[in-house]
C-alpha positions as CSV (number, residue, x, y, z in Angstrom):
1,X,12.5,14.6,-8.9
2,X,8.4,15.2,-8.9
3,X,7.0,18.3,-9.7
4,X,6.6,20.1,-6.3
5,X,3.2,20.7,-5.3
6,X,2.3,24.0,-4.6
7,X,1.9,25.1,-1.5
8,X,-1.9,25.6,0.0
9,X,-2.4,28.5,2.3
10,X,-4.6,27.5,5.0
11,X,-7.2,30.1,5.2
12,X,-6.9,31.6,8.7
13,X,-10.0,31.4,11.0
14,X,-11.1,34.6,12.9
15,X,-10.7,34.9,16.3
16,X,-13.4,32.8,18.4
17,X,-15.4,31.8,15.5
18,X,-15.0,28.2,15.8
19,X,-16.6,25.2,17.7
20,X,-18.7,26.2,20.5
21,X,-19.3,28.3,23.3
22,X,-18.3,28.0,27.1
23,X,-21.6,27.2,27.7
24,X,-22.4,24.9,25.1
25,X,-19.1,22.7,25.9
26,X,-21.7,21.5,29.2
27,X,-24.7,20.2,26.9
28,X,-23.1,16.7,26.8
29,X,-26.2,14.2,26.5
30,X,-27.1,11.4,25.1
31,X,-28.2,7.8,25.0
32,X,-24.6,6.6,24.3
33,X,-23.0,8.6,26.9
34,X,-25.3,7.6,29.6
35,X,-24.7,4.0,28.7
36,X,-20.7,4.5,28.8
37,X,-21.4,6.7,32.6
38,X,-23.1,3.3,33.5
39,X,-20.5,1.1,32.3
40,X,-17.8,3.1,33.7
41,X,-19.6,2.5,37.3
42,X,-20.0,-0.7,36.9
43,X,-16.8,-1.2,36.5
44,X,-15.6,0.2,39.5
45,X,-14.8,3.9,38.4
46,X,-16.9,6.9,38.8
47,X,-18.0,9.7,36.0
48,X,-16.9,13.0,37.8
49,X,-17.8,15.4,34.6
50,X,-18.7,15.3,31.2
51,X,-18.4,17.6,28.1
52,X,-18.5,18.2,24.5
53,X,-15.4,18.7,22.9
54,X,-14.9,22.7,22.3
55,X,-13.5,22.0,18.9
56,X,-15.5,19.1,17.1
57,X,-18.6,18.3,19.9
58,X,-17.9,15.3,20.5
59,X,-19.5,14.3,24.0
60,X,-16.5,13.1,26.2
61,X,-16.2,11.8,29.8
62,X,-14.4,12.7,32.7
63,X,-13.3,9.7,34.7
64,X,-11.9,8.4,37.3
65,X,-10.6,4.8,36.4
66,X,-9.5,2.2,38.4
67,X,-5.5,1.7,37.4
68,X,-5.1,-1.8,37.3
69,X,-8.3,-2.1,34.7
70,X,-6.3,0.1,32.6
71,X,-3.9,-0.8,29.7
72,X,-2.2,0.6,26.6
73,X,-3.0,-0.7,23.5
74,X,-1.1,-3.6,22.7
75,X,0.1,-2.6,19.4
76,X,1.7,0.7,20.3
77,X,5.7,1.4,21.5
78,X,7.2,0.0,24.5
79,X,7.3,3.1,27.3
80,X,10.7,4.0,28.2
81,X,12.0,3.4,31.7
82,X,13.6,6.5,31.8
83,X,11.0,8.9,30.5
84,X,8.6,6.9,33.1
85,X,11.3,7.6,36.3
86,X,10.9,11.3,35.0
87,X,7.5,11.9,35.0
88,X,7.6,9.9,38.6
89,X,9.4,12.1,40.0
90,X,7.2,15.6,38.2
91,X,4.1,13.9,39.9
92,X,5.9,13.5,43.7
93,X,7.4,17.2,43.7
94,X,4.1,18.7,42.8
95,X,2.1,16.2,44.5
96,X,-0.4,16.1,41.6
97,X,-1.3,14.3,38.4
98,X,-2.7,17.1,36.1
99,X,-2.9,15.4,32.6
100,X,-5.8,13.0,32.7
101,X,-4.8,10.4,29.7
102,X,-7.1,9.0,26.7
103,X,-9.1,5.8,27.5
104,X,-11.9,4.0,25.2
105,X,-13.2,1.2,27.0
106,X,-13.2,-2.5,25.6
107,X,-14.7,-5.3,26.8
108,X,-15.1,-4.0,30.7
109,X,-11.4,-3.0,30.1
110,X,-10.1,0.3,29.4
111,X,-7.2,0.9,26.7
112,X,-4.8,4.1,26.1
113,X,-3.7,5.4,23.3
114,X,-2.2,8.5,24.4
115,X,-1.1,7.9,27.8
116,X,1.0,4.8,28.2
117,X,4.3,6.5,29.9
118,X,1.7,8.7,32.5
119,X,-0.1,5.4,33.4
120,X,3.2,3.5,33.9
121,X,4.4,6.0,35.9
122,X,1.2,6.0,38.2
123,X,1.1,2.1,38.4
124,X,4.6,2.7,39.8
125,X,3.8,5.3,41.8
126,X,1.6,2.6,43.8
127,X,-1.4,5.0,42.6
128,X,-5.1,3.6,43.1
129,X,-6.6,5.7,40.8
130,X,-6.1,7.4,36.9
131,X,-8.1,10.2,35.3
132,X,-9.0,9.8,32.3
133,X,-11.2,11.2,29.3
134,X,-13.4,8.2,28.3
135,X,-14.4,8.7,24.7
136,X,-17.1,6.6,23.1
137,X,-15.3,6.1,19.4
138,X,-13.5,2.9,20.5
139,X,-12.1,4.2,16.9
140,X,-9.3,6.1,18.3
141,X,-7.5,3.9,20.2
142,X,-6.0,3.7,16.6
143,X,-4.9,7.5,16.2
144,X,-2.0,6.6,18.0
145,X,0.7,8.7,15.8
146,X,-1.8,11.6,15.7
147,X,-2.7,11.3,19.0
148,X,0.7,11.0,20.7
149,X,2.2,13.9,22.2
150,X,4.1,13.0,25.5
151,X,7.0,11.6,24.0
152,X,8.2,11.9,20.3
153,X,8.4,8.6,18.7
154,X,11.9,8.2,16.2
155,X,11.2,6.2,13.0
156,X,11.7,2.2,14.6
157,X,8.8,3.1,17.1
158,X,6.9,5.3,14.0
159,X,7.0,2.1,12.1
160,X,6.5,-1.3,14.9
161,X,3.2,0.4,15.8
162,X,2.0,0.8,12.2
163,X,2.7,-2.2,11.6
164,X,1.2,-3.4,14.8
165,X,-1.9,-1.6,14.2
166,X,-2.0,-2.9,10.4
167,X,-1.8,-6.5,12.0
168,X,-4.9,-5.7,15.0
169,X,-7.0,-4.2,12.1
170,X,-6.7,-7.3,9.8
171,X,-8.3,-10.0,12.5
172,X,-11.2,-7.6,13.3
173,X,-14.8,-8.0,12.4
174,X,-15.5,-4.8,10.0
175,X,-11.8,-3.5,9.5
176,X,-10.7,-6.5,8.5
177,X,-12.2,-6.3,4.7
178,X,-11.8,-2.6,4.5
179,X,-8.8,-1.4,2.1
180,X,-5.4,-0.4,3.5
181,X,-5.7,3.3,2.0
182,X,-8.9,4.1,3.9
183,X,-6.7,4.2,7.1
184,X,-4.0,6.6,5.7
185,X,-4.9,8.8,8.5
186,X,-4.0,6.2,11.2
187,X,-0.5,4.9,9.2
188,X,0.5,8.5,8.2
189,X,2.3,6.7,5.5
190,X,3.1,4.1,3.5
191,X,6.8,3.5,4.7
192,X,6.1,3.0,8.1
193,X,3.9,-0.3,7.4
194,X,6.8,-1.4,5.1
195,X,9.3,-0.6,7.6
196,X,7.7,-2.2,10.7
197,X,7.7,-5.7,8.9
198,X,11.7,-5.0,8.9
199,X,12.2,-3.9,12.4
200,X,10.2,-7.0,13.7
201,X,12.4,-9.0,11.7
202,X,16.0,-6.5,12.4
203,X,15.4,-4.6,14.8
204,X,18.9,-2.8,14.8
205,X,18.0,-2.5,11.4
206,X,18.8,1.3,9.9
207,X,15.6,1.9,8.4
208,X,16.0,5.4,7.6
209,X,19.1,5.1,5.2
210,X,15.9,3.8,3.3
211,X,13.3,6.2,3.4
212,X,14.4,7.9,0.7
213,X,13.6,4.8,-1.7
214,X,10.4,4.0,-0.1
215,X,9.0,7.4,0.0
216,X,8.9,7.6,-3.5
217,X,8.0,3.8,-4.2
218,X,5.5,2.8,-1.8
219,X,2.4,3.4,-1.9
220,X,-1.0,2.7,0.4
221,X,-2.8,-0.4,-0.8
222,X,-6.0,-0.8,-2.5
223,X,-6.3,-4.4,-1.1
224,X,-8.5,-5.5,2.5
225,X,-6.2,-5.8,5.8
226,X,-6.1,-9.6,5.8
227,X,-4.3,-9.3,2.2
228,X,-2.4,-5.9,2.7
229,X,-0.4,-6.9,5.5
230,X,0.8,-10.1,3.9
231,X,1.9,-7.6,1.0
232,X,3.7,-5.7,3.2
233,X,5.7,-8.6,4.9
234,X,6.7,-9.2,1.3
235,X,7.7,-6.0,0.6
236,X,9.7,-5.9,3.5
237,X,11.5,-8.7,2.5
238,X,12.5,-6.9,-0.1
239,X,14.1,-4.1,1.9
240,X,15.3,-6.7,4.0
241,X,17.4,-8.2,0.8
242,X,18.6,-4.4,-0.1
243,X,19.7,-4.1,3.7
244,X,21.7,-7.4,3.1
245,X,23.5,-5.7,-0.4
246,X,24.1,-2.7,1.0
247,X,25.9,-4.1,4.5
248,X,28.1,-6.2,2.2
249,X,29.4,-3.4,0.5
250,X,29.8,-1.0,3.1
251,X,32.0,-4.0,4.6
252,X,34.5,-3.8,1.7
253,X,34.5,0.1,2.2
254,X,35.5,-0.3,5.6
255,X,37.9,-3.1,4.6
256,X,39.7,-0.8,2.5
257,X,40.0,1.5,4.8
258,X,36.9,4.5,4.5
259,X,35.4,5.6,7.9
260,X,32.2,6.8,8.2
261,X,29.0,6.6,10.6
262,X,27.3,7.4,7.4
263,X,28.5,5.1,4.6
264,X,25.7,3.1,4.3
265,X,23.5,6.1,3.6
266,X,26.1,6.9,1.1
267,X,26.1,3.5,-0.4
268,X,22.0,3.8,-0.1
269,X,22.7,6.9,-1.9
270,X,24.9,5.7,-4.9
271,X,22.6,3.1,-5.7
272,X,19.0,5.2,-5.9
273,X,18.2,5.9,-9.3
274,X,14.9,7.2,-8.0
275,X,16.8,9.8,-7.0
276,X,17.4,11.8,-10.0
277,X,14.4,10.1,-12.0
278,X,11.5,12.7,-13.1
279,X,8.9,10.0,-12.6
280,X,6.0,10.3,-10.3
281,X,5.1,6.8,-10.1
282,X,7.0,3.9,-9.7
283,X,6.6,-0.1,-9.9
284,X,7.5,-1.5,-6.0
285,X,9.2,-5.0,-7.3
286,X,10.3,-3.0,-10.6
287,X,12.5,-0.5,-8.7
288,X,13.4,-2.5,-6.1
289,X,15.3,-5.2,-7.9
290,X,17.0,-2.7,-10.3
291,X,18.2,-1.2,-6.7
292,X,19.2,-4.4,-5.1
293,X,21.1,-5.2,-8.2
294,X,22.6,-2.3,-8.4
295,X,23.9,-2.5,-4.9
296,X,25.2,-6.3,-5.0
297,X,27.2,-4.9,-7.7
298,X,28.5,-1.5,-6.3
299,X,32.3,-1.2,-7.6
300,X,33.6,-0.4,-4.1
301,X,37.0,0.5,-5.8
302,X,36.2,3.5,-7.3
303,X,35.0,5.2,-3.6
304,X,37.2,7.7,-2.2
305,X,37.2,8.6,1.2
306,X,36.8,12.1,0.1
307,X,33.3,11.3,-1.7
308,X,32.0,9.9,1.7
309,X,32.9,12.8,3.4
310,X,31.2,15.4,1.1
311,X,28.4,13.1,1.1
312,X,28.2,12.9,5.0
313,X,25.4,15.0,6.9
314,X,22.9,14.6,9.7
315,X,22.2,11.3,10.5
316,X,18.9,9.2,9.4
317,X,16.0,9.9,10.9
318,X,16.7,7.2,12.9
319,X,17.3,5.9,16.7
């Protein structure tokens, strides 16, 4: 295993020291936020506050947006009918909408980030009309996994919109050249770009039997977007092949006779020599194939249904 880092202790802030005042929060001016108040009337909303951000400053707007000119963006999750039909019917019994989502607008459209399963709900709703902070940084509309607080995403969502994101940034004028590890922020980590490639190709794939491997394999990129995700479609090929190893032989355990939900985290398990190695770095292609190897030739005969069970334990961080 790596040595474990040691543990900073964030230094803790006194009370009301930080960011600005009440007051200051209402000096929200400038030459770019005028422009947006303009655009946002002229495309059929109407500005009904603005701010600075209490925390950072950042000058944001209050808005009210017309619904239908509003949209997620197109790389994040799917919403989920039935966290939509819930916050449905939270917004009838109280008769109010009181969490105004995140918008940036682009190109006389408006785009969520955080917000998707409220606006859903209100399009549904029949609802003319969704408030919104507008901020000018059309940046954030990729701080989707920071940003996202309404619903907890599980690993395949985690990954498709990393991966979705990965794919946006690499046909865009002025992301396009700049290095995969610049937006480590945005992907939260290498897995996830690795992973998405999978779950676009399996999508009842079970990823998180191989987190363990990737975590301590992968690595951001040092190459521009346009090359980067072509990297990571490879690399997730190579998972891809693992995942095809590793099903064979958990069919000869369950041919013989073992029962598990978690056997192909145990087989996963067997066959991860990064497991026990003192290494801190690892070659991708290097520890892959010595894994895939490994698992096409995993002695299933010498697995007792005793091992699975002391190996057995919450499931992957999964579906």
């Amino acid at each position: 295993m790596p040595p474990r880092k040691k543990a900073t202790r964030r230094k803790k802030a006194a009370p009301a020291s930080v960011g600005l005042t009440p007051a200051e929060t209402g000096n929200a001016a400038g030459a770019e936020l005028d422009r947006l108040a303009e655009q946002v009337a002229a495309d059929g909303g109407a500005v009904v506050g603005r701010y600075s951000d209490p925390f950072g400053g950042t000058p944001l707007l209050v808005a009210a947006l017309p619904v239908d000119r509003v949209e997620p963006t197109p790389y994040q999750r799917d919403a989920s009918d039935a966290h939509v039909k819930r916050l449905m019917g939270v917004i009838e019994t109280i008769g109010r909408f009181l969490d105004p989502i995140v918008a940036v607008r682009e190109d006389g459209q408006y785009v969520t980030p955080n917000g998707n399963h409220r606006l859903q709900a209100l399009k549904k709703l029949g609802v003319k009309t969704v408030v919104a902070l507008v901020i000018p940084d059309a940046t954030v509309a990729f701080k989707i996994l920071a940003l996202n607080t309404e619903k907890a995403h599980n690993l395949r969502e985690k990954s498709l919109e990393t991966i979705r994101m990965a794919r946006a940034l690499a046909t865009m004028k002025g992301m396009s050249d700049r290095a995969e590890g610049s937006f480590a922020f945005e992907f939260e980590q290498p897995p996830f770009l690795t992973l998405g490639t999978c779950y676009e190709a399996r999508p009842r794939l079970s990823g998180g039997a191989y987190q363990s491997i990737l975590r301590r394999v992968d690595a951001f990129l040092d190459e521009p977007m346009t090359r980067a995700v072509k990297e990571r479609d490879r690399r997730g090929r190579k998972i891809l092949k693992l995942d095809d190893a590793v099903s064979a032989a958990v069919e000869k355990l369950k041919a013989r006779g073992l029962t598990s939900p978690y056997l192909k985290p145990f087989v996963v398990s067997r066959v991860n020599y990064t497991r026990f190695s003192k290494a801190t770095t690892f070659d991708f292609d290097e520890a892959l194939d010595k894994i895939i190897a490994a698992a096409a030739r995993f002695n299933v005969d010498r697995v007792k249904q005793e091992d699975v069970a002391r190996a057995g334990g919450g499931p992957p961080d999964e579906e």
